[in-house]
C-alpha positions in Angstrom: 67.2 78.3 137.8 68.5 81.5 136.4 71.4 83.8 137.8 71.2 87.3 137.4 72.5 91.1 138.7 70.0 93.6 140.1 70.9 97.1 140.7 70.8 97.5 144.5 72.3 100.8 145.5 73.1 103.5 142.8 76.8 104.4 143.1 78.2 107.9 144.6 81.9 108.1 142.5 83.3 104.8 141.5 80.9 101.8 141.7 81.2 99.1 143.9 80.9 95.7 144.5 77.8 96.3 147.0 75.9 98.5 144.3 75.0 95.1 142.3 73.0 91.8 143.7 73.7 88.4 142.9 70.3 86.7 142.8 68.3 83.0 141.7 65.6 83.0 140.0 63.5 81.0 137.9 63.9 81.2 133.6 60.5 82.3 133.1 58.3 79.9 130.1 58.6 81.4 126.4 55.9 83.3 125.2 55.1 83.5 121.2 57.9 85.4 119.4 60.2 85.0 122.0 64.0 83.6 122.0 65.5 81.8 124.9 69.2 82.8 125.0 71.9 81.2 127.3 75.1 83.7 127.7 78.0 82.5 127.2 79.8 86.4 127.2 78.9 89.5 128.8 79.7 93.0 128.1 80.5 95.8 130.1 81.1 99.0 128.9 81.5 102.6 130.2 78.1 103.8 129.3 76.4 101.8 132.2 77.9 104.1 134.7 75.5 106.9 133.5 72.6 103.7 133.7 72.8 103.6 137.0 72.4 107.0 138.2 69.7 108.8 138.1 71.0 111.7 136.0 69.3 112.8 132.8 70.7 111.2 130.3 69.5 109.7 126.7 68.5 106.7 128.0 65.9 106.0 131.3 68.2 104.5 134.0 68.4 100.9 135.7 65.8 101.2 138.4 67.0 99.8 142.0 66.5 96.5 142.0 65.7 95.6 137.9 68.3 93.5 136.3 71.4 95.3 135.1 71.9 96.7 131.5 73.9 95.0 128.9 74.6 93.0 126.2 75.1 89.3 125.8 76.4 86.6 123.4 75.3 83.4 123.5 73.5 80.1 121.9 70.0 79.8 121.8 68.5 77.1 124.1 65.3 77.4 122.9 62.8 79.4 120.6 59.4 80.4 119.7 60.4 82.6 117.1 60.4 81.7 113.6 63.9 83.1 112.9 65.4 81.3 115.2 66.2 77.5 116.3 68.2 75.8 119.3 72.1 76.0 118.8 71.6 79.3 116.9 74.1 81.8 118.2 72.6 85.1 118.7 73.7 88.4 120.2 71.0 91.0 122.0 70.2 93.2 125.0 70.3 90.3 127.7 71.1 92.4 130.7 73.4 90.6 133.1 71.7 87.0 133.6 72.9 83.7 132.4 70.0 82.7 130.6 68.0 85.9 128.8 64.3 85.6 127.6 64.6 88.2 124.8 61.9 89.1 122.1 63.2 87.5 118.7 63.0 90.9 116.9 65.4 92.6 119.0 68.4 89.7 118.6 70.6 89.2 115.7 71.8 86.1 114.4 76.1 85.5 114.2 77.7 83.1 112.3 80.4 81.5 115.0 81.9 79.8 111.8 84.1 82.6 110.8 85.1 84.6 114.0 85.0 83.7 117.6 81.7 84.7 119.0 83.1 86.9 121.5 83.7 89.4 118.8 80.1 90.1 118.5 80.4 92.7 121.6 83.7 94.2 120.2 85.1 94.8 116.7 81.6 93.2 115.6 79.7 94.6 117.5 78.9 98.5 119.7 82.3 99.4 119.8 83.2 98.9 116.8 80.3 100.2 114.6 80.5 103.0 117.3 84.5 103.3 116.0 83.6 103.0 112.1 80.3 105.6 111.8 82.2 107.9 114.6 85.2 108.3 112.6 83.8 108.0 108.5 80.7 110.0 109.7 80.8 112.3 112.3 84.8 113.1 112.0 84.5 112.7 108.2 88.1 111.6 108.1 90.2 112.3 105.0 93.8 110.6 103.9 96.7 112.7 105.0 95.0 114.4 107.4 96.0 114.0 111.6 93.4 111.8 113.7 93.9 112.1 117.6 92.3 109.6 119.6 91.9 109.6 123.6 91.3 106.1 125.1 93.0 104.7 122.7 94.1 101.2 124.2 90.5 100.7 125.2 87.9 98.9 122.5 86.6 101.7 120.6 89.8 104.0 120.8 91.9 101.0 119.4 89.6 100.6 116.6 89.2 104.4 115.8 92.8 104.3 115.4 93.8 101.8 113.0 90.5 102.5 111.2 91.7 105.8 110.3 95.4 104.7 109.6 93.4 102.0 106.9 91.9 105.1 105.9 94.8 106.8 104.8 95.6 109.3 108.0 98.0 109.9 110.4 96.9 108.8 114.1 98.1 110.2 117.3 96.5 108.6 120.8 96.4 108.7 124.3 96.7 105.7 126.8 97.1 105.2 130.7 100.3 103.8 131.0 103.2 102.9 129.6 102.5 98.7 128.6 99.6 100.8 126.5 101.4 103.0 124.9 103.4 100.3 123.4 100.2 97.9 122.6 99.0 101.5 120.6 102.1 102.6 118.8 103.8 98.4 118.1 100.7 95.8 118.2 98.1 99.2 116.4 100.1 101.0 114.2 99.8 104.7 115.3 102.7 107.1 114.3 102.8 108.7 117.9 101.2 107.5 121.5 101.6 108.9 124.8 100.9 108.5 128.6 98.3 111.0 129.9 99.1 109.3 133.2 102.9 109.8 133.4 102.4 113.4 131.6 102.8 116.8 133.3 102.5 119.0 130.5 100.1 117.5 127.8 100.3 120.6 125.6 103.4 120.5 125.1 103.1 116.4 124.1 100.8 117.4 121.7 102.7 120.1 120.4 105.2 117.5 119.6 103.7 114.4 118.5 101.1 116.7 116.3 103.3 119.7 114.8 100.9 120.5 112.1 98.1 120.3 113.9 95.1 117.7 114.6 92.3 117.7 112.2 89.9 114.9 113.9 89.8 114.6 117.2 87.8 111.4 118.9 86.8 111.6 122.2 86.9 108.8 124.2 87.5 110.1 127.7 87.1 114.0 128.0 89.3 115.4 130.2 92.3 117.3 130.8 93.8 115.6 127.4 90.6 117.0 125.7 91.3 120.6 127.2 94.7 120.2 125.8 93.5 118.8 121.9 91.4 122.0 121.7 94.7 124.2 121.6 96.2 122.1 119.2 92.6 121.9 116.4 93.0 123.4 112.8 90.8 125.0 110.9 88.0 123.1 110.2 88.8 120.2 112.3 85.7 117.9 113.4 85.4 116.4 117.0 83.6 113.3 117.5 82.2 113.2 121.6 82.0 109.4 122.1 82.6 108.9 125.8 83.6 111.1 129.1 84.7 108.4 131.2 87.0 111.2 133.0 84.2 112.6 134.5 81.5 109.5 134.9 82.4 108.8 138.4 82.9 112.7 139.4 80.9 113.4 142.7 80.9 117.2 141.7 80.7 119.5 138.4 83.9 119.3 136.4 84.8 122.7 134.0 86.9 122.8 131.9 88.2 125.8 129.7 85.5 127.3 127.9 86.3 126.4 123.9 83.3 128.4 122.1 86.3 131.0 120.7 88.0 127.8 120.2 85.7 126.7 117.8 84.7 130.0 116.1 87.9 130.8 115.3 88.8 127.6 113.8 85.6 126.9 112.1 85.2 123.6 114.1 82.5 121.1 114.6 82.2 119.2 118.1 79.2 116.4 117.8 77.7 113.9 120.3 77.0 110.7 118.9 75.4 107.1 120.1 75.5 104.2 117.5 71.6 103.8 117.8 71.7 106.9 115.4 73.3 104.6 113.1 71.0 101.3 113.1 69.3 102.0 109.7 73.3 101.6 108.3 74.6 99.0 109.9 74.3 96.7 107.3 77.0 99.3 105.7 79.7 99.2 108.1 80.0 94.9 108.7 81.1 94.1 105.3 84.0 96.9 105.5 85.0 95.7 109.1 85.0 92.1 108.1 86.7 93.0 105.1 89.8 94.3 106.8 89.7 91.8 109.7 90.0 89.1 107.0 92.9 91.1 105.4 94.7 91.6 108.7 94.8 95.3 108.7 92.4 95.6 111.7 92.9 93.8 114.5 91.6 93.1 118.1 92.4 92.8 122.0 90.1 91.6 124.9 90.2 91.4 128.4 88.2 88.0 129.7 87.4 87.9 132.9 86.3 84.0 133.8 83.0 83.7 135.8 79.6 85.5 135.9 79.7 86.0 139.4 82.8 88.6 138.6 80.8 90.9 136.6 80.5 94.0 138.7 84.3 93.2 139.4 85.1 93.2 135.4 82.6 96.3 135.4 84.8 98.2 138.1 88.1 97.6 136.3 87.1 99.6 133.6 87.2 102.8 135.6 90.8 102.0 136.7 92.0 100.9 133.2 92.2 97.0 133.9 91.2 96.1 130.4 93.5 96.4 127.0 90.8 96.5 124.5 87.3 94.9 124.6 86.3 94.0 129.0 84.3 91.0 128.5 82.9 88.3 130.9 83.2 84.6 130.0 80.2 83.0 131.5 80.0 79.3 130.0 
């Protein structure tokens, strides 16, 4: 028997713990070209919350009552794909379920030899190829120039950040509380770090941790801190919009200042981006990432919650800023 999360109830403001179904079911039999994978880690990430409503969004949301979205990690119990054998470790879109009938195309094989296998939904994974094409592509970093990074305790932020300090640049982030702001400026490297939490005047923060200015700005959380980067953009800065989780749980509109002078008269660029824009590259970005994990210049934090049944708890806690880099769930 199989254990898996349907979406019962779409969420009004933060999810939880009633919005999500813990039910048995049987693994259903293989069919040619498919992969039977047993999870042994979940992920949960901030993008789900717009999954499970029924806003328009780039992606169709979880329907009430389907399995919920997500990516797993696990070994492969069994196979009728010719890439693939039992005790393989593979990484896919599983949903949240212990055991994940998944076609054999859509998984990719990870060698467990060299890093823990955990890392395949972090630094090896979304977050960080979201980190690496987001900042060397859409931000088009340069050395010497100032890189501001919201979110930056959480998996993609903390990435971005020493990424662009690798890179040659000088990084400025914000973090929910003060334990964070330590973790970013002593265990990440950035030159300057600051509490948006404990904050009453964030443009005058920024005036001070970024005197000449922020050239690349990555957008992890949108925001009153992004209101406040705007003021503080050069000429010709770039802006990469990764994430709004400010606003993901918000029961009505949020506005902001409008930026459009903003941006005309400093000649700026603001751009959306998803990875999936990215998948023809990939093969680009995990040499350069492995490289400088190997080297010891870019390093990594998760959060593991123990236990499948805690997933929509582990889910939650993002929105509340439980985790300190990657939020994963251990399931075997």
């Amino acid at each position: 028997m199989n254990q898996l999360f349907l979406l019962a109830s779409r969420p009004d403001g933060v999810p939880e713990p009633a919005n999500f179904q813990l039910v048995e079911a049987p693994v259903p039999e293989l069919a040619e070209g498919q992969v039977l994978l047993e999870n042994h880690y979940l992920s949960v990430d901030p993008y789900m919350r717009g999954r499970i409503s029924t806003a328009k969004s780039y992606a169709k949301p979880v329907e009430l009552g389907e399995v919920m979205t997500g990516t797993g990690v696990g070994r492969v119990a069994a196979s009728r794909h010719e890439r693939f054998v039992a005790g393989d470790i593979a990484v896919g879109l599983t949903g949240w379920q212990r055991y994940a009938v998944v076609d054999g195309s859509q998984l990719r094989k990870f060698d467990a030899a060299l890093v823990p296998i955990s890392t395949a939904l972090g630094v090896l994974g979304m977050p960080g190829l979201t980190a690496y094409f987001g900042l060397t592509d859409v931000c088009a970093a340069r050395p010497g120039e100032t890189v501001m990074v919201s979110g930056a305790a959480g998996a993609v932020g903390s990435y971005v950040g020493q990424m662009a300090r690798i890179l040659g640049c000088r990084v400025v982030g914000s973090a929910g509380g003060p334990e964070k702001v330590r973790h970013v400026l002593e265990d990440l490297g950035f030159e300057g770090a600051f509490d948006y939490k404990g904050t009453s005047d964030l443009n005058g923060v920024l005036k001070g941790l970024c005197p000449n200015g922020i050239d690349c700005y990555f957008d992890n959380t949108g925001g009153a801190v992004t209101d406040a980067v705007f003021r503080r953009i050069n000429t010709g800065a770039r802006i990469a919009i990764c994430g709004q989780i400010a606003s993901y749980n918000a029961v009505a509109e949020d506005y902001g200042p409008r930026i459009f002078r903003t941006l005309l008269v400093k000649q700026a660029r603001v751009q959306g981006f998803l990875v999936n824009q990215y998948k023809d590259r990939y093969r680009e970005a995990y040499p350069k990432i492995g490289e400088w994990l190997r080297s010891g210049s870019l390093t990594y934090r998760e959060t593991i919650v123990e236990g499948f049944e805690k997933m929509p708890e582990a889910f939650i806690g993002l929105f509340s800023g439980q985790n300190l880099g990657k939020m994963l769930v251990k399931v075997v």
